[in-house]
C-alpha positions as CSV (number, residue, x, y, z in Angstrom):
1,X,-34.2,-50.2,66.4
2,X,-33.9,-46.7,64.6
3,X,-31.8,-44.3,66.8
4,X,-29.5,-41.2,66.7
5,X,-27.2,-41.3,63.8
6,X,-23.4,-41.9,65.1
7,X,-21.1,-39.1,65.9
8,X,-19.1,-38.5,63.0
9,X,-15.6,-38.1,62.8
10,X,-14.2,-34.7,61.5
11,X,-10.7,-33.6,60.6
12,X,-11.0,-30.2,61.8
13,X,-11.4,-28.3,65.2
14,X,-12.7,-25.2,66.4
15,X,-9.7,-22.6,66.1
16,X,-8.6,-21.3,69.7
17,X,-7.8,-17.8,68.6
18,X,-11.0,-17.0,67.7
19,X,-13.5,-19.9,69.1
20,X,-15.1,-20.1,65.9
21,X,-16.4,-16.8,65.3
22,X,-13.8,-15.8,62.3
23,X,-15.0,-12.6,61.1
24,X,-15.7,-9.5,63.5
25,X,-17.3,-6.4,62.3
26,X,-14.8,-3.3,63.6
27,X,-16.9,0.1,63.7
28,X,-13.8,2.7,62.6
29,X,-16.0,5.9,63.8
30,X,-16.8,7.1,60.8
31,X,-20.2,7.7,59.2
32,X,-22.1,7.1,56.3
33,X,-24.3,9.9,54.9
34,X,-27.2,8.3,55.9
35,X,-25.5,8.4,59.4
36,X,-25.0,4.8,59.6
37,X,-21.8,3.4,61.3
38,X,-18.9,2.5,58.3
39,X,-17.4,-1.1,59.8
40,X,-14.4,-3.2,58.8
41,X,-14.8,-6.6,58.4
42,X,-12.0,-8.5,59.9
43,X,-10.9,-12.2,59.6
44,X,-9.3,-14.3,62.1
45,X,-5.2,-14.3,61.4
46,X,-4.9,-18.3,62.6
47,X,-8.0,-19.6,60.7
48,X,-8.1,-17.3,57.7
49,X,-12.0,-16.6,58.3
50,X,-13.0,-20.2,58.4
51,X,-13.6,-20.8,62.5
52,X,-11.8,-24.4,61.9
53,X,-8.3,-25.5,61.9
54,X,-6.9,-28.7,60.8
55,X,-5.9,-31.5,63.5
56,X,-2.5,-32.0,64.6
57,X,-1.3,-35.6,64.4
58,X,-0.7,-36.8,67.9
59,X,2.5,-39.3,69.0
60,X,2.3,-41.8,70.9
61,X,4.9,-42.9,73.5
62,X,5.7,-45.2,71.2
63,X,5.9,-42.8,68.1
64,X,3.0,-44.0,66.5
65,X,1.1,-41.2,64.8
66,X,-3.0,-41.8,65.9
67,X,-5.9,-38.5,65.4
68,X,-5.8,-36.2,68.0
């Protein structure tokens, strides 16, 4: 019976700093000539401008390393 593929597995999560929205565009006040608005784009310092961070391997009680 064809159905929904299964939820894949991924190695990375959505960073918390930023909630996956790794680049913001800063208006400094100044102007172009054509009066248009000069911005700074900015990347997220935790994720580097990716919106994803790596999982952390989780312990167990019993010290055994499983994905978080």
């Amino acid at each position: 019976m064809p159905g929904p593929n299964p939820a894949t597995i991924t190695r990375v999560r959505i960073c918390p700093n930023c909630d996956g929205f790794a680049t913001a565009a800063v208006t400094s006040g100044a102007r172009h000539r054509d009066g248009t608005r000069l911005l700074l784009h900015v990347d997220c310092g935790t994720c580097h401008g990716t919106g994803t961070v790596p999982l952390r391997p989780r312990l167990t009680a019993a010290d055994v390393e499983v994905a978080a």
